[in-house]
C-alpha positions in Angstrom: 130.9 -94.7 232.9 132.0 -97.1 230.5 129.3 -98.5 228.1 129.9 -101.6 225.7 127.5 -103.3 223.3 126.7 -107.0 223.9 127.0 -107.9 219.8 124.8 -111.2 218.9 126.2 -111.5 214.9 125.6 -108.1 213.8 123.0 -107.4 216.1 123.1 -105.5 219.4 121.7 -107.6 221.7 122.0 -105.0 224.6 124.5 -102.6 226.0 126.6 -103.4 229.7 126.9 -100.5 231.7 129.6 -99.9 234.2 129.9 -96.9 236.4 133.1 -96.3 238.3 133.4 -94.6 241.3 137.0 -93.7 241.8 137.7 -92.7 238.2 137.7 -92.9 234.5 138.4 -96.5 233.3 141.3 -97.8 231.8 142.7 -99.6 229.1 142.3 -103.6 230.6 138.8 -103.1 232.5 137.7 -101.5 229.1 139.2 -105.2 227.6 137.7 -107.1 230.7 133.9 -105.7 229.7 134.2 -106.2 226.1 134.8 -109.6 226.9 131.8 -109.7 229.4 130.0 -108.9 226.9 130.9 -111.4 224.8 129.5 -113.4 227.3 126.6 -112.0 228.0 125.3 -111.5 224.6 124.0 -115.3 223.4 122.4 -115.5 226.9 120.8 -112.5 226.3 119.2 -113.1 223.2 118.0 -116.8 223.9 115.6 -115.2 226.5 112.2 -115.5 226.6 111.7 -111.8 227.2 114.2 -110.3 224.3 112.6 -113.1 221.8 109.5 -112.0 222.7 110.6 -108.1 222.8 112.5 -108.9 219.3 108.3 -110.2 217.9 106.5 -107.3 219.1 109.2 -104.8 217.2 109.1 -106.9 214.3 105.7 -107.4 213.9 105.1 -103.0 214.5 107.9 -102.8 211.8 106.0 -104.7 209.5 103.3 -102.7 210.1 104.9 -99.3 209.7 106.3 -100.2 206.2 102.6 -101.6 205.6 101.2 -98.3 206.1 103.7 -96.4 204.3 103.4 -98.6 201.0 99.8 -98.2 201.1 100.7 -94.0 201.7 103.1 -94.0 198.8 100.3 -95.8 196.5 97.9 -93.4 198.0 99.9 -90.4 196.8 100.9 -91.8 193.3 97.3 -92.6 192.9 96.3 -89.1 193.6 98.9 -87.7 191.3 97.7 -90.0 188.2 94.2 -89.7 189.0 94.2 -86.0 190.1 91.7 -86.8 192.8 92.0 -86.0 196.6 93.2 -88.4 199.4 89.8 -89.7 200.2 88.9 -90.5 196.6 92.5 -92.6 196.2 91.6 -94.5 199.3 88.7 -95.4 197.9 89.6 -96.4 194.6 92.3 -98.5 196.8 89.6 -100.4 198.4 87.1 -100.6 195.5 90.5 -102.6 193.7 91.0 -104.7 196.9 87.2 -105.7 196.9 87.2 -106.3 192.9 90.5 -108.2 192.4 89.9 -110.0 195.7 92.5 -109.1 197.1 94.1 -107.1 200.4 94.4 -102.9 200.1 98.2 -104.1 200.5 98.8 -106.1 197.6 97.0 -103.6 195.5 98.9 -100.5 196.5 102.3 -103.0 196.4 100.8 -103.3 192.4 100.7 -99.6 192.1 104.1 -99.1 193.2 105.9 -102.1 191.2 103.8 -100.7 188.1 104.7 -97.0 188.7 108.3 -98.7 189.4 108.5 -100.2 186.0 107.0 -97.2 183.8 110.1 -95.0 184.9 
């Protein structure tokens, strides 16, 4: 088997697979697939299907680091306040509600503040 990455920029676009049947692969098909690749790779990521693949992971990615900024300002509020999880969370939200703003952008204040008293 002989597996090569179809390189968009920096990004891996996809991977060819080739699968031999009468032995290990050698030096010029190894040099023949890379440039298949090559080849490959811009058609591959104009699709409709890996731009729309490329959204979804982006937009769950965002949401992961989301969710751990609000965790991390969770914790630190814990720590300063000495009060359990459920207390933090809700002095997260009483903030959102009285600054009018999202749980997000308070807990990103929390961080950048706890960032700068260090």
């Amino acid at each position: 088997m002989l597996s090569v990455p179809a390189l968009w920029g920096d990004d891996i676009v996809g991977t060819m697979n080739l699968y031999s049947r009468t032995g290990p692969f050698d030096e010029t098909a190894e040099a023949i697939a890379h440039v298949l690749a090559r080849q490959v790779a811009p058609a591959v990521s104009r699709s409709p299907e890996f731009v729309a693949a490329r959204n979804v992971v982006e937009h769950a990615q965002r949401g992961l680091d989301d969710d751990a900024q609000i965790q991390i300002a969770t914790g630190l509020l814990m720590v300063n306040e000495a009060c359990t999880m459920d207390q933090a969370e809700g002095l997260l939200r009483s903030a959102a509600s009285h600054d009018e703003q999202t749980i997000l952008e308070i807990a990103r204040r929390i961080i950048d503040q706890h960032n700068r008293s260090r």
